[in-house]
VOFIPA-863161 format. One record per residue (C-alpha): residue in one letter; x, y negated, z. Coordinates in pm, whole numbers, padded with zeros to 5 digits, always signed. Last residue first. Layout:
residues N
aXYZ;...
***
This chain:
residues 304
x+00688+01640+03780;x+00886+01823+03479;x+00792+01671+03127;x+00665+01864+02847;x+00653+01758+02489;x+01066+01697+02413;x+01083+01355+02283;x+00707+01201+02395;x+00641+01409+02700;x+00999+01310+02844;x+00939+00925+02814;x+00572+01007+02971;x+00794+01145+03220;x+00988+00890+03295;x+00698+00642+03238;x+00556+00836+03539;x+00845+00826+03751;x+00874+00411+03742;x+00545+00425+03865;x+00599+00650+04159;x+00923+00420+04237;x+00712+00087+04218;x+00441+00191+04466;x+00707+00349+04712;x+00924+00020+04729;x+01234+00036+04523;x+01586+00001+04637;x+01617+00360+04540;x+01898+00418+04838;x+02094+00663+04738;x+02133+00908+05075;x+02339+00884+05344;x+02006+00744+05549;x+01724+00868+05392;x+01550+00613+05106;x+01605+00896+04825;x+01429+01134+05049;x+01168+00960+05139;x+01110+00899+04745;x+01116+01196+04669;x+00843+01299+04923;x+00620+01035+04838;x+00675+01160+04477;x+00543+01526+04518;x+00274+01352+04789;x+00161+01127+04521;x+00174+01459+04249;x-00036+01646+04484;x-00306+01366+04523;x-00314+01290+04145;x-00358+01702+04043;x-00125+01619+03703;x-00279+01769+03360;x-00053+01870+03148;x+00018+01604+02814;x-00177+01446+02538;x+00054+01367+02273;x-00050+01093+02039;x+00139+01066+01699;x+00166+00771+01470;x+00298+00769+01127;x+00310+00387+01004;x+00144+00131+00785;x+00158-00256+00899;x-00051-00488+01078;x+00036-00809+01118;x+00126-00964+01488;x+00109-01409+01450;x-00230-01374+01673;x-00055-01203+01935;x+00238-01519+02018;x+00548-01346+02128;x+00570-01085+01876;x+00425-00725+01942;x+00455-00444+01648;x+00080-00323+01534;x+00109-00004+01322;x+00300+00154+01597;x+00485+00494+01591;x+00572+00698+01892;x+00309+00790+02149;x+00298+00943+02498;x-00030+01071+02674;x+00012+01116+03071;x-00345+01320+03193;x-00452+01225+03561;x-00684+01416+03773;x-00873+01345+04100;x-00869+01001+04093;x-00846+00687+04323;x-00453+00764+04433;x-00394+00721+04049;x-00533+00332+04066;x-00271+00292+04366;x-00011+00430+04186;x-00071+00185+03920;x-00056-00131+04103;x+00337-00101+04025;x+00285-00152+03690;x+00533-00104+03486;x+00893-00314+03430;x+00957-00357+03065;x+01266-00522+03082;x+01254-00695+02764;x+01385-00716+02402;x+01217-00367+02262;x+00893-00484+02372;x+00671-00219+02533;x+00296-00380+02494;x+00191-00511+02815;x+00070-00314+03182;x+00321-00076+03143;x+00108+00199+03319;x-00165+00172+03055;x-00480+00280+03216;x-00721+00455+03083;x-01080+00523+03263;x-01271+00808+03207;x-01657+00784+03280;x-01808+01028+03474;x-02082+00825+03625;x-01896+00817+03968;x-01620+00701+03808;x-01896+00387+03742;x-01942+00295+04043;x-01578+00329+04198;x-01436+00120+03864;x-01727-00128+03923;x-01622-00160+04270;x-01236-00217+04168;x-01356-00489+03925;x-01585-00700+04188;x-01256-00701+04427;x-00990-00781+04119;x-01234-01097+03989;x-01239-01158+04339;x-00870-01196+04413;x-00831-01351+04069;x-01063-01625+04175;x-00840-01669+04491;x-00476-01666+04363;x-00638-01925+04090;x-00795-02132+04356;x-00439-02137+04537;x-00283-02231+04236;x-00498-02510+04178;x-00430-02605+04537;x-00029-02591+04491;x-00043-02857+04231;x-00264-03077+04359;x-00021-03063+04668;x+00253-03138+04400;x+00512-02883+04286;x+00873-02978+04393;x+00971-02604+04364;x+00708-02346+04195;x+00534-02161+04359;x+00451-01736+04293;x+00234-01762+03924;x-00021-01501+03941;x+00019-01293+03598;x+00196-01032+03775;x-00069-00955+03971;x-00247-00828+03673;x-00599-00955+03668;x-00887-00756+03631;x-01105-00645+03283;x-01284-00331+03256;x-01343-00254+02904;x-01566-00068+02694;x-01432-00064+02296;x-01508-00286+02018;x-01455-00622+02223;x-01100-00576+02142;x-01096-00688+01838;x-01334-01009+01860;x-01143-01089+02205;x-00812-01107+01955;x-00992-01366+01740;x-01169-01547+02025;x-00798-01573+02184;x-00653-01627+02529;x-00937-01561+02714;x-01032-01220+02660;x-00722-01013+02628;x-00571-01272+02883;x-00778-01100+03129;x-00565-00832+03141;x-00731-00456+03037;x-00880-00123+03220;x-00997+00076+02927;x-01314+00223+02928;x-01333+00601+02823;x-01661+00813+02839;x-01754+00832+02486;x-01479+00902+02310;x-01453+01165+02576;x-01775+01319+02429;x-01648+01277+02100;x-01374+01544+02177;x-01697+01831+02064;x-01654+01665+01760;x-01347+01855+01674;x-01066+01621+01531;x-01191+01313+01325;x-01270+01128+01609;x-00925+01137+01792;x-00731+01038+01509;x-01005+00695+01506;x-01032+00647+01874;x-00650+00693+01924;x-00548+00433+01657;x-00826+00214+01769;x-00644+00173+02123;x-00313+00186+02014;x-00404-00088+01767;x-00271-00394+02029;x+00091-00217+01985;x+00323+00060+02195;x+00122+00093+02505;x+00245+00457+02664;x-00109+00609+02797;x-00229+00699+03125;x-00574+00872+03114;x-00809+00891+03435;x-01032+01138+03519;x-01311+01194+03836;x-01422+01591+03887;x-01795+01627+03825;x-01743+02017+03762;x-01826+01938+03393;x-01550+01639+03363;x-01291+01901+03472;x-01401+02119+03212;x-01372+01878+02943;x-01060+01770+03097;x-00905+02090+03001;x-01018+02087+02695;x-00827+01797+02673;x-00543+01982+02769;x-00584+02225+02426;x-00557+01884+02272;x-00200+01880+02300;x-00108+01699+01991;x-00339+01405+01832;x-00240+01315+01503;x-00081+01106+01216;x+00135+01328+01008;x+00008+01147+00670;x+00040+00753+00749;x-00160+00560+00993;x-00251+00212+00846;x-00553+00346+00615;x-00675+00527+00966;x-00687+00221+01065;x-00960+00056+00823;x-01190+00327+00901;x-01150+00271+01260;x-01267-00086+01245;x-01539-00038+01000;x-01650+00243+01267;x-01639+00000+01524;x-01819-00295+01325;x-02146-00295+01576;x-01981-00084+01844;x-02028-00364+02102;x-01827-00195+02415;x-01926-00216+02718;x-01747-00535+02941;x-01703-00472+03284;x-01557-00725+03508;x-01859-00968+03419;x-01967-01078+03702;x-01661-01149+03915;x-01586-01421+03644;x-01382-01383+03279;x-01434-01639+03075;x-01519-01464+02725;x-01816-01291+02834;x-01985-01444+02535;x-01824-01737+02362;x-01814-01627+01967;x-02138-01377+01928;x-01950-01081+01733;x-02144-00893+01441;x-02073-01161+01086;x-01670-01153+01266;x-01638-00804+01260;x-01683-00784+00866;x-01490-01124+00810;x-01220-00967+01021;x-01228-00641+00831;x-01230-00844+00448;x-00951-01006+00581;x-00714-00742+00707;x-00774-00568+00379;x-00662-00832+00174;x-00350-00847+00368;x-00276-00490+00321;x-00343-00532-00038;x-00110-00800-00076;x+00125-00613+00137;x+00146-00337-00093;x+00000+00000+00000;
***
């Protein structure tokens, strides 16, 4: 496909999507609106149009685990999916190799809702129009608090101190909706990167993570390599691009046994004689799972 085609295609999607989205709505984020379901109107336009980015060799590997989760989803056990974050078309990427597999997978289609920044919303009404086509639970990432600043003025320090608190109960109505609607059965994915992985950062994860993965019963790690959506520092300059992309669902972890696999790790590293990990627990579990999903994606396995 040459890029002028490429481009043209880009624009006749965003002029599709654009006739079904309603600029404006739920695009402030407030304690009401945590959850966002998705509008599918333009979804399967969506899909169809990635699955012309993802070259031959494009899959889903290790779906004998999701039939794993199938069953655990029939004995009313709680689920939650953490993914490697490559690109802002991971998400459509999955839905759309996913959905051409066995249909019977359709009924996790179903069932996710991706927990996402707020800056997904607000920062863009093009990038808002994208992601709207999936469910969504929307908080905000600690890390996007900004600590004080020196010499800032009093009027300064109380805007921040309204934004500490407006994010404190954007967090509290989101972590209620996430107990409600677990309860339902739905699957929720977390990326445990937070961002995109950018080749010229740090690339720290989450550390909130581990406490989202003390909230389940079972976790699945699912690794990808190939991106048809490379990050640049502003996302409404990212264009699309073909590549071979491969999902890899991996075994499922038991979340309370692999906490107490870690905590235990992690005591040991912090014992006296021992290397000191220098790392709180929260940030060393975290730091273990992109190991592994690291593992999953060059040799498929990974050792908890």
């Amino acid at each position: 496909m040459t890029p002028e085609q490429l481009e043209r295609l880009v624009q006749e999607l965003v002029a599709k999507l654009m006739a079904r989205h309603e600029p404006g709505k739920d695009r402030v984020i407030v304690p009401d609106n945590v959850y966002q379901p998705a509008n599918t109107a333009g979804r399967d336009e969506f899909e169809a149009f990635q699955l012309k980015l993802l070259l031959p060799g494009s899959g889903v590997v290790g779906l004998e685990h999701l039939d794993h989760c199938l069953g655990e989803l029939r004995q009313g056990r709680s689920v939650i999916f953490l993914p490697e974050h490559r690109g802002n078309l991971d998400v459509t990427s999955f839905n759309a190799l996913l959905r051409r597999e066995d249909p019977r997978y359709h009924e996790i289609l179903d069932r996710l809702i991706y927990v996402a920044g707020r800056k997904l919303n607000e920062s863009s009404e093009l990038i808002k129009m994208f992601t709207e086509r999936y469910s969504r639970l929307v908080i905000v990432p600690r890390r996007e608090l900004p600590p004080p600043t020196p010499g800032e003025t009093a009027q300064q320090a109380l805007a921040r101190a309204e934004n500490e608190r407006q994010a404190g109960r954007i967090n509290r109505a989101a972590f209620r909706e996430l107990l409600r609607l677990k309860r339902q059965g739905y699957i929720f994915v977390l990326f445990p990167l937070g961002g995109r992985w950018k080749p010229d950062e740090d690339n720290i994860p989450v550390r909130e993570t581990t406490s989202y993965l003390d909230s389940f019963d079972t976790a699945y790690l699912i690794s990808m390599a190939g991106n048809t959506l490379p990050p640049l520092p502003r996302m409404e300059d990212e264009r699309p691009r073909q590549d071979r992309v491969e999902f890899r669902i991996g075994a499922p972890l038991d979340c309370r046994a692999f906490l107490a696999a870690q905590r235990e790790r992690y005591d040991r590293a912090a014992a006296p004689g021992e290397t000191s990990s220098g790392l709180d627990f929260e940030q060393f579990a975290v730091n273990r799972i992109m190991a592994m999903l690291d593992e999953l994606r060059t040799t498929g396995r990974y050792a908890t």
